[in-house]
C-alpha positions in Angstrom: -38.1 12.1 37.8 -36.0 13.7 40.4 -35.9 10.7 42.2 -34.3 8.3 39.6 -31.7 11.4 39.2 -30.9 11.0 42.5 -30.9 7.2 42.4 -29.3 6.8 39.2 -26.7 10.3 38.8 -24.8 8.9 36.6 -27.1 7.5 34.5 -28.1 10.0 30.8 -31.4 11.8 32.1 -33.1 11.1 28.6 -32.9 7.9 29.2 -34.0 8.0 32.8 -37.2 10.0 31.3 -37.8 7.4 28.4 -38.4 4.5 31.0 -40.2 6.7 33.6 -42.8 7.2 30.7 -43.0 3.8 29.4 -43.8 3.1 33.1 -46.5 5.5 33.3 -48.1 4.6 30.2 -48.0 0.9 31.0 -49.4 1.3 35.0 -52.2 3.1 33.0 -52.7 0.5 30.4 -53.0 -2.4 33.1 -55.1 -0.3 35.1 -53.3 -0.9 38.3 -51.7 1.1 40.5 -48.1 -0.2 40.5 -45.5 2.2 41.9 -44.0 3.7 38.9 -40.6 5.0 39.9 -40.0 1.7 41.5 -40.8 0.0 38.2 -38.9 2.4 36.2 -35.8 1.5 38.7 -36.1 -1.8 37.9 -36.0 -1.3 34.4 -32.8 1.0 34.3 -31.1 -1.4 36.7 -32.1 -4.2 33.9 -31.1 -2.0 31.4 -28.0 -0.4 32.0 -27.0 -2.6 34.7 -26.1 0.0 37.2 -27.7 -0.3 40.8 -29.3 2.6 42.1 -27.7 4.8 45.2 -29.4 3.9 47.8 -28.1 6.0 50.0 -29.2 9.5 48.7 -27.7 12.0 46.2 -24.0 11.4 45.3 -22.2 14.5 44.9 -20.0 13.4 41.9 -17.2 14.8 41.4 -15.9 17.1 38.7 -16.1 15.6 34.8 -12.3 15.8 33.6 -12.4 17.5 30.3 -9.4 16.5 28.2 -9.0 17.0 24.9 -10.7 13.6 24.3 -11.5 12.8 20.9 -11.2 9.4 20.9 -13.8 7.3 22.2 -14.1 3.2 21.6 -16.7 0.7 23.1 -14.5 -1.9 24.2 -16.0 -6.1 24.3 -14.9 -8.9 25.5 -12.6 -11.5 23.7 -14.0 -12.7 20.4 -13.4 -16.6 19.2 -14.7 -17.4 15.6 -14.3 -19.7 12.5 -10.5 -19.3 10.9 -10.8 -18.9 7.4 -6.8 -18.7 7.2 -6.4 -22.3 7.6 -10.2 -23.0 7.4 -9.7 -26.1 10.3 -10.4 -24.1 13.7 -13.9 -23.4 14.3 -12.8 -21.0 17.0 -9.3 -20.3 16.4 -9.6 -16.7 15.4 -9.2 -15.0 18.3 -8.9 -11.0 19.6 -9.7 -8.3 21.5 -11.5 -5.1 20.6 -14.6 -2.9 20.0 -16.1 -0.5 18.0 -15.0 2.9 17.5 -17.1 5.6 17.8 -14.1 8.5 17.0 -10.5 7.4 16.6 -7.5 10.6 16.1 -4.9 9.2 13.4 -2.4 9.8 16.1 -3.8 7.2 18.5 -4.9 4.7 15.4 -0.8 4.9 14.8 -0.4 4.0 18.5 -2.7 1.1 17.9 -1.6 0.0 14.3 2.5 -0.1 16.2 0.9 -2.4 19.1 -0.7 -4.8 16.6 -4.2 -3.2 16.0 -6.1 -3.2 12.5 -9.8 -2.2 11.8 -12.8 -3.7 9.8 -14.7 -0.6 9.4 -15.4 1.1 12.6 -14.1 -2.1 14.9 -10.7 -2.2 16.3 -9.2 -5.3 17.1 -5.9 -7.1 18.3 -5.5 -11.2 17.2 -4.4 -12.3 20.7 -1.4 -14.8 18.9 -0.5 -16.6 22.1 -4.3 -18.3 21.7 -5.2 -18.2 17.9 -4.6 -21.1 15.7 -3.1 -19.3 13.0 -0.5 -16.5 14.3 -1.3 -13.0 12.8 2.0 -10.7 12.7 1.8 -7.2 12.0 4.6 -5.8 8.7 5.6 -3.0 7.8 7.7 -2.1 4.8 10.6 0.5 4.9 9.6 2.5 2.1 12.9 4.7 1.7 14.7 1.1 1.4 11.9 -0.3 -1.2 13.9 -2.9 -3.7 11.9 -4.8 -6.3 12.1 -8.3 -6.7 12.8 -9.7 -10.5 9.1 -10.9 -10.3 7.7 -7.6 -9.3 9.9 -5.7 -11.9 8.6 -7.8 -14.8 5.0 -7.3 -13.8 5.1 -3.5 -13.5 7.4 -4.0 -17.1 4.5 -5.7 -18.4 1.6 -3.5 -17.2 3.7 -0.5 -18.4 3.6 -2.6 -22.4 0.0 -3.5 -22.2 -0.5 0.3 -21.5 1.8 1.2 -24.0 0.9 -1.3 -27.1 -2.3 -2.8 -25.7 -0.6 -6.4 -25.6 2.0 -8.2 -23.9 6.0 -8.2 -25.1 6.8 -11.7 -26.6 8.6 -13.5 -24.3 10.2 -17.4 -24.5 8.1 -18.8 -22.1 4.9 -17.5 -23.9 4.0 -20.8 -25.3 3.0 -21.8 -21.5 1.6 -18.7 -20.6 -2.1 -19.6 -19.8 -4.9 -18.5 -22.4 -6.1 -14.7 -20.4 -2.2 -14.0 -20.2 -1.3 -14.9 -24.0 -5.1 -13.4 -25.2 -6.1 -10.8 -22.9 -9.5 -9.4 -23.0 -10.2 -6.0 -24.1 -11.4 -3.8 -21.4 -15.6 -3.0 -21.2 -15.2 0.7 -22.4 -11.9 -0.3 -25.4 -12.1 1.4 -28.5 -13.0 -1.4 -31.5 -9.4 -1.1 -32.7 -7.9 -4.3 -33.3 -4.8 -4.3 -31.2 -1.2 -4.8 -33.0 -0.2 -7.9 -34.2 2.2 -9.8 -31.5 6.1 -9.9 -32.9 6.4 -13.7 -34.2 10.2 -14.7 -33.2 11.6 -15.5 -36.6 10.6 -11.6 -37.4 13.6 -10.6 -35.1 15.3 -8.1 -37.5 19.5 -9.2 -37.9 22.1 -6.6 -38.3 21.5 -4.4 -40.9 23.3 -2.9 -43.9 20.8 -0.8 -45.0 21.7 2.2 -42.5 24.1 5.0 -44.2 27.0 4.7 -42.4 27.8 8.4 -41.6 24.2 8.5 -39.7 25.4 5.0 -37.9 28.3 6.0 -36.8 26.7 9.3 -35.3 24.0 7.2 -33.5 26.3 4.4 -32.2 29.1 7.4 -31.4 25.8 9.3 -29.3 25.3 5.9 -27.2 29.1 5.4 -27.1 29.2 8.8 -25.1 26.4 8.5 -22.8 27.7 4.8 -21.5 31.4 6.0 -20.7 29.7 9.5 -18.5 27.1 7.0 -16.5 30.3 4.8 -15.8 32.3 7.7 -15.0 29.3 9.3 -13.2 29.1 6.2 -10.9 25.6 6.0 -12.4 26.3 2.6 -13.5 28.1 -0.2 -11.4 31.3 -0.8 -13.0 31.5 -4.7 -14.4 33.4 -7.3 -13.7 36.9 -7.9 -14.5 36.4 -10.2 -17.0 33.8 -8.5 -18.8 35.5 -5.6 -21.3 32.9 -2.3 -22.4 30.3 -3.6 -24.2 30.5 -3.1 -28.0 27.8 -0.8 -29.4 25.7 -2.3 -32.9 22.2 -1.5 -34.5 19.6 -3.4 -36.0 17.3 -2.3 -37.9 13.5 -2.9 -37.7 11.2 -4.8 -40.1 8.2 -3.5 -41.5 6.3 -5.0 -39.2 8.3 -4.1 -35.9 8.1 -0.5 -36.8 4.4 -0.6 -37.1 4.4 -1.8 -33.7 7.4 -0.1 -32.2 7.2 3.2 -34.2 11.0 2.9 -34.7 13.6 2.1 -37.3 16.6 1.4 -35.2 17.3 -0.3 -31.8 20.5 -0.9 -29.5 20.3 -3.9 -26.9 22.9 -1.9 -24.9 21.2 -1.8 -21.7 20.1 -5.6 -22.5 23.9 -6.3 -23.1 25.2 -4.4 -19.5 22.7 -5.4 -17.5 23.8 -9.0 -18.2 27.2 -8.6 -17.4 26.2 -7.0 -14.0 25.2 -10.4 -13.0 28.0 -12.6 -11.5 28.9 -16.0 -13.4 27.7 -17.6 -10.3 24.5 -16.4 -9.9 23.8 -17.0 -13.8 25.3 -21.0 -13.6 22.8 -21.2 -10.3 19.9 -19.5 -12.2 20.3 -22.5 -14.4 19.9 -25.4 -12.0 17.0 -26.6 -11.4 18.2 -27.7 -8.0 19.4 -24.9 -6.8 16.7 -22.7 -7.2 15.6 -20.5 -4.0 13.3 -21.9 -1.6 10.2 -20.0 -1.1 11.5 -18.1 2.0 14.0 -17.3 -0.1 14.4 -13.0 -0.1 15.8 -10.5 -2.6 19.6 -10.0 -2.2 20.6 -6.8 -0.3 22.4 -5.7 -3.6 20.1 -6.8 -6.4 21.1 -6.8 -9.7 20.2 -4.0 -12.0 17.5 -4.6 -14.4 18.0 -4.4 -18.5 15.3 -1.1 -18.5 17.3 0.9 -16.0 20.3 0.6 -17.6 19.0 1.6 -20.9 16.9 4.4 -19.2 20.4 6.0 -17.4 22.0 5.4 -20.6 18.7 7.5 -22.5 19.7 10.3 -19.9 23.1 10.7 -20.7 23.1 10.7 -24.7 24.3 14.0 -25.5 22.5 16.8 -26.6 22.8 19.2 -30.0 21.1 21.2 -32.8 22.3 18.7 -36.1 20.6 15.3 -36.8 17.6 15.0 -34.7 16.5 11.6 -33.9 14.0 10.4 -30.9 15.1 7.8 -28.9 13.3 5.6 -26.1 13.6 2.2 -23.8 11.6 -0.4 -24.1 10.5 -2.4 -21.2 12.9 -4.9 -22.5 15.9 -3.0 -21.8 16.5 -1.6 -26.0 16.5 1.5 -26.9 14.3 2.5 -29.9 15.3 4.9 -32.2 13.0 6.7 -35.2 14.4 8.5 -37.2 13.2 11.8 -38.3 13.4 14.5 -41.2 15.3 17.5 -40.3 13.3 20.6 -38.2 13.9 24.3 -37.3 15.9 23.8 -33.9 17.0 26.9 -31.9 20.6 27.3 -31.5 20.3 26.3 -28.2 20.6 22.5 -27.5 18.2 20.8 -26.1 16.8 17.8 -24.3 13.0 17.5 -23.8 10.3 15.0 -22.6 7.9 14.3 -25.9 5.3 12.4 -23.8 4.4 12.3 -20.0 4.1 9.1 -17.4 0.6 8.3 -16.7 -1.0 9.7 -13.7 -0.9 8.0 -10.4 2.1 5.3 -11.4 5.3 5.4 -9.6 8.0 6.1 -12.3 8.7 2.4 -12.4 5.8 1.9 -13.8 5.4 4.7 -16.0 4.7 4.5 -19.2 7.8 4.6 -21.6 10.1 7.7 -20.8 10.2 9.4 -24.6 13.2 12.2 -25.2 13.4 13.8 -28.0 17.4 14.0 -28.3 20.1 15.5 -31.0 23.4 14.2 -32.0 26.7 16.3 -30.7 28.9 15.2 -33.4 30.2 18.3 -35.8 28.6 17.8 -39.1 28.6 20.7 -42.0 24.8 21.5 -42.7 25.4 20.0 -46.1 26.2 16.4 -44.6 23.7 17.1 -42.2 20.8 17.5 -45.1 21.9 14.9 -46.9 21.2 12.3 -44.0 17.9 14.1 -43.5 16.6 12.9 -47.0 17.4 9.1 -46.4 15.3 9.3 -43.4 11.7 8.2 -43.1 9.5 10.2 -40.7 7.2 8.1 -38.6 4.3 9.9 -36.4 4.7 9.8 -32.6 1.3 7.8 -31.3 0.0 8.2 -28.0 -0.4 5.0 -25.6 -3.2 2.4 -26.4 -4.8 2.8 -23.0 -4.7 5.2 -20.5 -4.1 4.8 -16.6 -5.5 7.3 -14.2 -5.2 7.4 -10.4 -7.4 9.2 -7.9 -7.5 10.0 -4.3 -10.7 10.8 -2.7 -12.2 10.4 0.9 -13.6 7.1 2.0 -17.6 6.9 1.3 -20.3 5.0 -0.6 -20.7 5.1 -4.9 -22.3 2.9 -6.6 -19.7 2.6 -9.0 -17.6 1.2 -6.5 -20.1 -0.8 -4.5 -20.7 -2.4 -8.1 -17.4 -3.3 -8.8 -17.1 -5.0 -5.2 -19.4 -7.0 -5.8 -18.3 -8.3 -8.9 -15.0 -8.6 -7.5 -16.9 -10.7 -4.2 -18.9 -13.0 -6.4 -15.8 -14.4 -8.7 -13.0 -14.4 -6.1 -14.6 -15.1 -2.8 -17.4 -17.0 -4.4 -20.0 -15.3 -2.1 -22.8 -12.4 -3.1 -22.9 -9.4 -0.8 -24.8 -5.7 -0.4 -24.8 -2.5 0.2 -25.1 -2.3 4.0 -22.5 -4.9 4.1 -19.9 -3.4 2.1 -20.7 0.6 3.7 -19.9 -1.2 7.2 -16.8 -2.9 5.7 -14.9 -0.7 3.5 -16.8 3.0 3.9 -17.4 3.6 7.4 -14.1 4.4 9.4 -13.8 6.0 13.0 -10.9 7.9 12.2 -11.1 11.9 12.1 -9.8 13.5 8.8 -7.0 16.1 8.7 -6.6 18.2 5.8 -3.2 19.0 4.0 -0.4 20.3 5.9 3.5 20.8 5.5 4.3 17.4 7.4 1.3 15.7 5.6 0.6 16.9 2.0 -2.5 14.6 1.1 -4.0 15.1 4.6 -4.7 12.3 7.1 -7.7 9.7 7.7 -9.3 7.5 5.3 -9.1 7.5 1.4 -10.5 5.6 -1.5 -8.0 5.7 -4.4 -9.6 5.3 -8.0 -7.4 3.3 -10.8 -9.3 3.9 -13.9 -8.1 2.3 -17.4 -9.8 4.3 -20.2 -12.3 5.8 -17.7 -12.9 2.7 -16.8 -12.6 2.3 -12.8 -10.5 -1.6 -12.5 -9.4 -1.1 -8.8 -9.7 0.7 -5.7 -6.9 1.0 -3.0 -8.7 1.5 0.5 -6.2 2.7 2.5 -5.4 4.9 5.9 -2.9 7.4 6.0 -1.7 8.1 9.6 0.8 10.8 10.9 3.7 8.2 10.4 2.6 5.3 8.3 0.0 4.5 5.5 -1.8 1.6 5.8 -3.0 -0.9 3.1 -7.2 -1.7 4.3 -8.1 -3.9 0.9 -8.2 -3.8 -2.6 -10.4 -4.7 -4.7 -10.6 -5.2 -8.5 -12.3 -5.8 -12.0 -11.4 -9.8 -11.9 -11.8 -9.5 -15.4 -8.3 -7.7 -15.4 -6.9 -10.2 -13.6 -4.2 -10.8 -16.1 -2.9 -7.5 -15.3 -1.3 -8.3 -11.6 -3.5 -5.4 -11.0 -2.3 -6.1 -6.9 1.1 -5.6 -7.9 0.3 -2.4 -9.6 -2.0 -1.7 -6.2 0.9 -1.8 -4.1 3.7 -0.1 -6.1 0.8 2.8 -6.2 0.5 2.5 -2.5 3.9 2.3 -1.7 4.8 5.7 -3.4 1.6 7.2 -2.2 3.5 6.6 1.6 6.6 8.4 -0.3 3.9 11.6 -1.4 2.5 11.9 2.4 5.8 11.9 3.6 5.4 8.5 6.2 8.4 6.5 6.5 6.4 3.1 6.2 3.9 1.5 4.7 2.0 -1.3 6.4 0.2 -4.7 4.8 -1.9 -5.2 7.8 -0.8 -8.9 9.3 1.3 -11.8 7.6 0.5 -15.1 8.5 3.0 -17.5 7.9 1.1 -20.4 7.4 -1.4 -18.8 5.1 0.1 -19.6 1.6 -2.4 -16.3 0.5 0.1 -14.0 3.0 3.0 -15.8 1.1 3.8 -12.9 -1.6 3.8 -10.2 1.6 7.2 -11.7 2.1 8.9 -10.4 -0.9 7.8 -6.9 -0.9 11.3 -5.6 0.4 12.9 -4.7 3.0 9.9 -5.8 5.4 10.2 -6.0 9.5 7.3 -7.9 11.7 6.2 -6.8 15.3 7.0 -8.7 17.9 5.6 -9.5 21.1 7.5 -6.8 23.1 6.8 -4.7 20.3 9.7 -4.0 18.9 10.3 -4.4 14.9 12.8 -7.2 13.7 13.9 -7.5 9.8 11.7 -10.1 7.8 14.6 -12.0 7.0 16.0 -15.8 6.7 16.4 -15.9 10.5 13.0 -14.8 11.1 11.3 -17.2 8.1 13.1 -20.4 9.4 12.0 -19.7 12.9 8.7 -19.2 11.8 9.3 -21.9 9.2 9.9 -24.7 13.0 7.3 -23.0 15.3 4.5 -20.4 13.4 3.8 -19.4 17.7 7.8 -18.5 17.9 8.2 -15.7 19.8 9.6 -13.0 17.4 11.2 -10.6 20.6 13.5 -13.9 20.7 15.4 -13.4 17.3 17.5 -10.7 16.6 16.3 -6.8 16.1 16.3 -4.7 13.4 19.7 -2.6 12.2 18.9 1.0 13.6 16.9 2.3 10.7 19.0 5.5 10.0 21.7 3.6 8.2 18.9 3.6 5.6 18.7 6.6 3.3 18.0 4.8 -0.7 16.2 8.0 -2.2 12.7 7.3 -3.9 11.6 8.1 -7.8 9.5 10.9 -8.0 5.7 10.3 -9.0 2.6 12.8 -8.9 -1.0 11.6 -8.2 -4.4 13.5 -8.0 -6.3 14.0 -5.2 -10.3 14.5 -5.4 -9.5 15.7 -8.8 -7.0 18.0 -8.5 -3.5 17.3 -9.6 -0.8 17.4 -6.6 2.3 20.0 -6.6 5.9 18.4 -7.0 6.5 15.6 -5.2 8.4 16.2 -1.7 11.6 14.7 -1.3 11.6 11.4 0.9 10.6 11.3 4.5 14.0 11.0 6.9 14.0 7.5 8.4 11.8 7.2 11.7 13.0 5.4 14.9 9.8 7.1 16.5 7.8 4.0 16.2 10.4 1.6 17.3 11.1 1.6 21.1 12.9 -0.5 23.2 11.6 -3.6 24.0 9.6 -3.2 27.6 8.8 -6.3 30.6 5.0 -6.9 30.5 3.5 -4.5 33.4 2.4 -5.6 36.3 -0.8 -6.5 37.6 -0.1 -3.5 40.5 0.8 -1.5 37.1 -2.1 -2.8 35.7 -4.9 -1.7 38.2 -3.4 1.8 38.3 -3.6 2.4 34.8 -7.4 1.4 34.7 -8.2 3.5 38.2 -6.7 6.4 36.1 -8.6 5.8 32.7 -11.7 7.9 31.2 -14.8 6.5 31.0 -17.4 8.0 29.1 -20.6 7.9 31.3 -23.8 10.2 30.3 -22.1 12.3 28.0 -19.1 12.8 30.2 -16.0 11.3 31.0 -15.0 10.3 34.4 -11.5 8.7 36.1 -12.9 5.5 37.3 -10.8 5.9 40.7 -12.8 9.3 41.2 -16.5 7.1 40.6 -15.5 4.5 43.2 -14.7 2.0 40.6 -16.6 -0.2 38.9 -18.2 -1.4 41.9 -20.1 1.3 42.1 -21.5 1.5 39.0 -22.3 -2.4 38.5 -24.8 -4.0 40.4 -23.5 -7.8 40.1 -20.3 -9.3 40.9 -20.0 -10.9 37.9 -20.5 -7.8 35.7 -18.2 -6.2 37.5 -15.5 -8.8 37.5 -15.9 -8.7 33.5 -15.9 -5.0 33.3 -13.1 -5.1 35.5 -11.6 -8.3 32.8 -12.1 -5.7 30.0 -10.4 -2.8 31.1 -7.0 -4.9 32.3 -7.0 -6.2 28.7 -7.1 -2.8 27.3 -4.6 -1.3 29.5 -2.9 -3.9 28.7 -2.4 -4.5 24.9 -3.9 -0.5 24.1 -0.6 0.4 26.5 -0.8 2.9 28.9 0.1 6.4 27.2 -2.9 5.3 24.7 -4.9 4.4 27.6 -5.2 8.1 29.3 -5.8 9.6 26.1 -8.8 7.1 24.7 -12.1 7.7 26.5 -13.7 4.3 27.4 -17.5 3.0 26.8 -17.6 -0.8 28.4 -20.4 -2.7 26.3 
């Protein structure tokens, strides 16, 4: 045994003791009297591929003992089948290896050089060779605008929550039969949802309203709209346009079954139109003018009909005579049910009467509910006597309820079943268990518990959306010390008339706001995968280039892609310097392993951190230095390779050490060369 120490010091001596045993037991077994140590040498050399010292016992030289905590088993280049474009048998190609520990600090260094995982292996699509480009984007998140598309989905999630069904729309007559006749979910009560609003049941002006309680109610809304304007709340509109008139309607019996109202105002339906310049609304009209599909969102987009009314809500004035409650519909009206009169404190007031559901950015939330009272004078004899021509209707809670969840990444069945269900209708192929730990559940990354700077800790997380208790998605994600990172989603493809990815995202995206990251990134976009198309819209996004430096995902960069998917992105112009961008985020609470989160911080300060100046490719001289200088993990230990005598001395064949030697160049040189001192190497 001392001898193969001395042979092989750098070799671990368990191993060395394994194969000097096998050896002994098989020289006894064939009866011969082979030389043992020289057969176990020849196994270790075969195994490990390290020739032995012939020349005696090496003194090695001191282990370096960093504070190493990452370690990764780097491979050679990988080619395999694309399924982007599903031509190219081996046009998918990168560079990686499997991570045995990775620190969120030096995953963030990776993800901001191009790097993604697949469970524990690392990898980097080397674009200059694959078939299909793979670009790394990242979303701003303190600059997040919704497209019109994106705001009616959330609108329309928020309704089904609500009422269990979808608001009528114009275009429902082509909406396709799981849109227009959704499914009820597996654990639904067996209460027959409302009846869907028929057009002709639109209610017309009424004139059954007393007019001293009109004229309060209209006089209320009057109010608020001139303070928002005069806040600068709401835009001002156009010179053509003059303040909106404010009239009622009143609701049929069968509208205030299903709205729990009497009254409504289209105000906010009414101002948000006028927002939108004459131009915009003749070109929304022609068919031939309609945006391309690179087309983005305008840097000013127009306000939608549900903020306006939801500003307008906030502003109505507050008092102790006539209560009524008023709320916005995801249309953009405002509700209003009427009430009889209660015992109010003298004090005026203004309080919520129902609460968002967990987990959903308040864009999402469920309908914002205040219970409000008029600020007109009234004697308390006028007052009663509107009180008894008022019908009372019960407040009733939301047909379903949505819950979100953040736990640590690891193996349920609950979710392993879901997976599967979701593998077998939208990828068309079975899978199990092993498969989906390896894929989704196992991760490299060390956990960090909460902190100041990161309030829902750092590593890797499962996030839970349950409908009804039901779980209908899960968000596998990484949050890193300045970005979270979007790993997959999955979901109950029975839902799929939900857009239960938009809702995915809009979760993730203010999850990124709660841990206090300035972006969130969507892994790659690949711009000639019509699958990566919608990645494009989610605003304002910026790609990586090849120098790795971000540029805005903008016109420019979509019609250079749109000539040449292999264009050089460090060619085009760069981003504007990200602290010009300071939009302020809504505020939304989620739970994490069960336990409800504290107030939401404010948002994070716009990072430059992660966006240096572009830098020449090193040099092969720069090269070779930064690989003499890296740690390599040998028995246990890590070791500078310059200190070892390179990889010449621990390689017995030329060829094995020109591809060890291949292995580490490519790492120094796409892992870059802070990362590379920090990262203790295994070569496999």
């Amino acid at each position: 045994m001392e001898r193969l120490v001395e042979l092989f010091p750098t070799v671990d001596a368990s191993l060395l003791e394994e194969v000097l045993l096998n050896c002994v037991v098989d020289a006894s077994e064939s009866g011969g009297d082979a030389d043992c140590v020289q057969l176990a040498v020849e196994r270790v050399t075969e195994l490990t591929g390290i020739k032995p010292n012939t020349g005696g016992a090496v003194a090695m030289p001191t282990p370096v003992s960093p504070n190493i905590h990452s370690i990764v088993r780097l491979f050679s280049t990988h080619g395999g089948y694309c399924s982007y474009c599903g031509v190219s048998q081996t046009g998918r190609i990168s560079f990686g290896g499997n991570a045995v520990t990775l620190t969120c600090t030096d995953y963030m260094a990776l993800a901001n050089r191009g790097w993604t995982r697949s469970g524990r292996y690392i990898y980097k699509p080397l674009n200059d060779q694959v078939c299909c480009p793979q670009h790394a984007i990242r979303l701003i998140v303190a600059s997040h605008k919704l497209t019109k598309s994106q705001r009616g989905a959330k609108s329309r999630f928020h309704y089904w929550l609500q009422y269990g069904k979808f608001p009528v729309s114009k275009k429902a007559d082509s909406l396709p039969p799981s849109l227009s006749q959704p499914p009820t979910l597996p654990s639904a009560s067996n209460t027959t949802p409302p009846k869907v609003l028929k057009p002709k049941e639109i209610s017309s002006p009424t004139d059954s309203i007393p007019e001293a309680l009109s004229a309060l109610i209209v006089g209320d809304i009057q109010t608020a709209l001139q303070s928002a304007m005069q806040s600068g709340l709401l835009p001002p509109l156009p010179g053509h346009h003059k303040l909106p008139t404010i009239t009622l309607r009143s609701h049929t019996p069968s509208q205030q079954r299903e709205t729990h109202s009497q009254l409504s105002s289209s105000i906010g339906v009414v101002y948000a139109s006028m927002l939108v310049p004459k131009h915009i609304k003749k070109a929304s009209k022609e068919p031939s003018q309609a945006a391309s599909s690179t087309t983005l969102p305008s840097d000013s987009p127009v306000m939608s009909a549900f903020e306006v009314a939801q500003i307008i809500l906030q502003k109505i004035p507050a008092s102790t005579e006539t209560p009524y409650t008023a709320s916005v519909a995801p249309s953009g009206h405002i509700n209003i049910s009427l009430s009889e009169a209660k015992e109010l404190s003298s004090a005026a007031t203004t309080t919520t009467s129902s609460t968002p559901h967990k987990g959903i950015p308040s864009t999402v939330t469920s309908t914002s509910t205040v219970t409000l009272t008029s600020s007109s004078a009234k004697s308390s004899k006028s007052s009663q006597k509107l009180q008894e021509a008022i019908t009372a209707l019960p407040s009733v809670p939301p047909v379903h309820k949505f819950d979100f969840q953040l736990h640590p990444a690891h193996f349920t069945q609950e979710e392993f079943d879901l997976y599967r269900r979701y593998s077998i209708a939208v990828h068309k192929k079975d899978t199990n268990e092993k498969s989906y730990t390896e894929f989704l559940c196992d991760s490299p990354l060390v956990s960090e518990g909460p902190s100041a700077g990161h309030p829902l800790g750092l590593g890797s997380f499962h996030g839970h959306m349950r409908i009804d208790g039901v779980l209908v998605g899960v968000c596998v994600i990484d949050i890193l010390t300045e970005a979270l990172l979007s790993v997959y989603f999955f979901y109950d493809p029975n839902l799929s008339y939900l857009s239960l990815g938009v809702v995915s995202v809009l979760q993730e995206i203010e999850l990124a706001r709660l841990a206090m990251v300035p972006h969130y990134h969507m892994v790659f976009y690949i711009h000639t995968c019509s699958k990566m198309n919608y990645k494009r819209h989610w605003y304002p996004s910026e790609l990586l280039t090849d120098q790795y430096t971000w540029i805005p995902l903008d016109k420019a960069c979509l019609a250079a892609l749109d000539r040449d998917p292999h264009t050089k992105l460090s060619t085009l112009p760069l981003a504007m310097p990200q602290s010009t961008t300071t939009t302020p985020l809504p505020t939304a609470t989620t739970t994490q392993s069960a336990s409800a989160t504290t107030a939401p911080p404010p948002p994070p300060p716009p990072s430059t951190a992660t966006t240096p100046a572009a830098q020449p490719p090193p040099t092969m001289e720069q090269i070779q230095e930064i690989v003499d200088s890296m740690p390599l993990m040998i028995s246990g230990q890590f070791w500078v390779l310059r200190d070892i005598g390179g990889v010449s001395s621990l390689w017995a064949s030329k060829s094995d050490q020109d591809a060890v030697l291949g292995i580490l160049q490519r790492w120094a040189l796409l892992g870059g060369p802070a990362l590379c001192g920090s990262v203790g190497i295994q070569v496999g």
